[in-house]
C-alpha atoms as one frame of an Amber mdcrd trajectory, in Angstrom:
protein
 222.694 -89.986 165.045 221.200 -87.350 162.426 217.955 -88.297 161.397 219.734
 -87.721 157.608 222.021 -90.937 158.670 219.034 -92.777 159.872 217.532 -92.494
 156.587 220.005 -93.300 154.616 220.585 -96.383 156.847 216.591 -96.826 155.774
 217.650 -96.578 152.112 220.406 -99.466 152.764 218.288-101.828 154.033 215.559
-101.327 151.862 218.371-101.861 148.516 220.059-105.093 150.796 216.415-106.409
 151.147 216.089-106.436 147.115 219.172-108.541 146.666 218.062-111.811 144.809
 218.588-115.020 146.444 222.307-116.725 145.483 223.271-113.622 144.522 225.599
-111.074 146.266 226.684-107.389 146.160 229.066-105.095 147.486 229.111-102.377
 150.104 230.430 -99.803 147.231 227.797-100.868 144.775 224.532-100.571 147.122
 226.835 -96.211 148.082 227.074 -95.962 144.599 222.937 -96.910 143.797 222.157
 -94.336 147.015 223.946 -91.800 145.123 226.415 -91.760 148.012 229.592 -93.010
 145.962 231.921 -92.641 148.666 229.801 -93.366 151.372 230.602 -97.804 151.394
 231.486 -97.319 155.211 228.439 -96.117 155.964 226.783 -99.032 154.232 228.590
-101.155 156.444 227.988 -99.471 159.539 224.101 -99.673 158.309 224.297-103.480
 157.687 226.310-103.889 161.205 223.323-102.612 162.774 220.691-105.261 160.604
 220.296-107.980 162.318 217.064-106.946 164.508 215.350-105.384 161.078 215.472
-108.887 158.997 217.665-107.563 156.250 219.858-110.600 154.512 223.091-108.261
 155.340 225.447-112.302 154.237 224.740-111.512 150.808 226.580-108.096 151.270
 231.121-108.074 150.455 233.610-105.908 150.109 234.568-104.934 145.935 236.820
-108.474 146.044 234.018-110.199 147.256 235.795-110.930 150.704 233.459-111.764
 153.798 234.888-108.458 155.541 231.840-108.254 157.826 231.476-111.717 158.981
 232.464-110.928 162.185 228.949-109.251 162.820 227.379-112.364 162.303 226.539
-114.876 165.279 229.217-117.564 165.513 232.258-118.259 163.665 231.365-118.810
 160.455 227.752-117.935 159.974 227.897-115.578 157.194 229.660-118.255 154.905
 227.437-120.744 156.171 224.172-118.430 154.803 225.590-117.900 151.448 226.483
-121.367 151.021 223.119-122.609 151.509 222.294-120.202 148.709 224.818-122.064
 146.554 227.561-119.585 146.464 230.818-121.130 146.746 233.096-119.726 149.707
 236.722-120.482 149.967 238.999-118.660 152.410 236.362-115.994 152.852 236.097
-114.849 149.352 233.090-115.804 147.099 234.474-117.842 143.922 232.881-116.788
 140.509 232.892-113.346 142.349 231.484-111.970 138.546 228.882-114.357 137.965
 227.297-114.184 141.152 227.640-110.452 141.986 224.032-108.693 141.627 224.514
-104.753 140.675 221.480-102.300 142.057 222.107 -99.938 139.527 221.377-101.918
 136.836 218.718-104.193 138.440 216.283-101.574 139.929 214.741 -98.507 139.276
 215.721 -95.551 141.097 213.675 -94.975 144.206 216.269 -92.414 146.113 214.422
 -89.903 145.050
């Protein structure tokens, strides 16, 4: 890989460390707060790669709030077991109250991308 993709890889972990406890995001919103708008694949490869660096990578959906990468978690249903001891509600792998739970970077942090 490009040293360029490792760092920005660096960047995603560092934003998916920052997400609050009981709270979730998306793949498009953590691009987006990178300044890499069309870039939520790469988040996703990033987070596939997470385990090993300790970064909560369950609290992370697609834009419907579906458990799309739950499949990169150890056993079957790991990833909705991890938000659900954070109190977000899970039902047929989409987070309910999708709105009131979803944590935005842009409008949370400061911009450090710089």
């Amino acid at each position: 890989m490009k040293p360029e993709t490792l760092n920005f890889f660096d960047k995603v972990y560092a934003v998916a460390k920052l997400i609050p406890y009981g709270r979730v995001t998306n793949y498009g919103a953590i691009a987006n707060y990178l300044g890499a708008a069309r870039s939520a694949r790469m988040v996703g490869y990033a987070l596939n790669g997470s385990v090993v660096k300790n970064v909560p990578a369950h609290r992370v959906v697609n834009r419907k709030g579906l458990l799309t990468g739950k499949h990169h978690f150890e056993g079957t249903n790991l990833m909705q077991q991890l938000l659900e001891s954070e109190g977000i509600i899970v039902k047929d792998n989409q987070v309910q109250d999708f709105d009131k739970v979803f944590w935005d970077p842009s409008e949370s942090l400061e911009d450090f991308q710089h």
